[in-house]
C-alpha positions as CSV (number, residue, x, y, z in Angstrom):
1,X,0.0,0.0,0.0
2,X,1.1,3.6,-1.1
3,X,2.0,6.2,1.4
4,X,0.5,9.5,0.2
5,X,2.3,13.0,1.5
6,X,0.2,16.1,1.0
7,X,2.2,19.2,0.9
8,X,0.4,22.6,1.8
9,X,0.8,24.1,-1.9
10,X,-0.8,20.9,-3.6
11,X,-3.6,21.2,-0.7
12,X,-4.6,25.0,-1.6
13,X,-4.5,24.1,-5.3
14,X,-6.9,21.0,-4.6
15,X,-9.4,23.3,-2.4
16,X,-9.3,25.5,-4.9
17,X,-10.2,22.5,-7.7
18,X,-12.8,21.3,-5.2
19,X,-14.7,24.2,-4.7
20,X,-14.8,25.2,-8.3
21,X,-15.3,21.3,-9.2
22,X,-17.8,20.3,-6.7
23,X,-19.4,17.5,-8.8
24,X,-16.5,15.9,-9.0
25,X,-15.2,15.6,-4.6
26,X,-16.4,12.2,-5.0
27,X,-14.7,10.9,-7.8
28,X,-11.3,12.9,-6.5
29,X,-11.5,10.9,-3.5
30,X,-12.1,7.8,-5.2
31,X,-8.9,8.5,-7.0
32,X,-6.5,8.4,-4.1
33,X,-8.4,5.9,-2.4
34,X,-7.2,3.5,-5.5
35,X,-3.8,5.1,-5.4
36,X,-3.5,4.4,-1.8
37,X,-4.4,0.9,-2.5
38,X,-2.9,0.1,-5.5
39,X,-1.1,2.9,-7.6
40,X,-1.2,0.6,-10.7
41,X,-4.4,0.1,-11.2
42,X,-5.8,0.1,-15.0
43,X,-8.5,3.1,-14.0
44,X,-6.2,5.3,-13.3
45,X,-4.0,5.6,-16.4
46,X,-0.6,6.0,-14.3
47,X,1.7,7.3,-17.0
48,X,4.9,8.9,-16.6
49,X,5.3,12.7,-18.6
50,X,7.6,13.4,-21.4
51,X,9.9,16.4,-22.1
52,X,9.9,19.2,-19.2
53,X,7.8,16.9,-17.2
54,X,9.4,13.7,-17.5
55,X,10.3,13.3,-13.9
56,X,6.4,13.6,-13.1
57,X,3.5,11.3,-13.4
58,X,-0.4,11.7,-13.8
59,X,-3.4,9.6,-13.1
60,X,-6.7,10.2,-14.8
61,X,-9.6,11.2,-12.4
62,X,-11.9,11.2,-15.3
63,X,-12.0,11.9,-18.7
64,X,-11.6,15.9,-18.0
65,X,-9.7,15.6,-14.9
66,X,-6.0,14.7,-14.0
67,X,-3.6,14.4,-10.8
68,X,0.1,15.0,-11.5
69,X,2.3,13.6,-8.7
70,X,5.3,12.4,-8.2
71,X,5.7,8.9,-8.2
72,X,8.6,7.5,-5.6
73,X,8.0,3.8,-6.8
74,X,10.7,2.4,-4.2
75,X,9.7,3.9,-1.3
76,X,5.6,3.3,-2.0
77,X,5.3,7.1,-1.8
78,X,3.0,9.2,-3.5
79,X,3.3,13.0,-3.3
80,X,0.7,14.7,-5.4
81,X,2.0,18.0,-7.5
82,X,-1.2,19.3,-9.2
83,X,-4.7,18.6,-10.3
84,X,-6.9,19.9,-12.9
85,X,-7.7,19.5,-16.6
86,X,-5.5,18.4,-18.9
87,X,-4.4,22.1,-20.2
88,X,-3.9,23.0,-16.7
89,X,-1.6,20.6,-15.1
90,X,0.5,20.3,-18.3
């Protein structure tokens, strides 16, 4: 199981997302519940960024919506960076 570490900047941004996303607090939580549990799994599209972000992953939350993090796979830490649409966490 994945250890996820919250810093205060990626907290404001996801407040921020929240409250101008509101239909979507459930499936956000849903999201890192499954990346808690198992950071691999198929729905969440884990990819790992290319060019200026290649050090970065995302996972989808839906279609519209993604989480950038970055992915410490041997240490089973997760320490999200950004979340928002496509455009915006690119």
């Amino acid at each position: 199981m994945a250890k996820i570490i919250f810093t205060d900047s990626y907290e404001k941004r996801a407040t921020k997302f929240l409250k101008k996303h509101p239909e979507i607090t459930s499936q956000y939580e849903k999201t890192l519940k499954i990346m808690e549990i198992n950071p691999n799994h198929p729905s969440l599209r884990l990819h790992k960024l290319k060019g200026n972000l290649s050090e970065i992953y995302s996972v989808s939350i839906n279609i519209s919506y993604r989480i950038t993090i970055d992915f410490i796979v041997q240490e089973d830490t997760i320490i999200p960076i950004n979340v928002g649409t496509h455009d915006e966490v690119y």
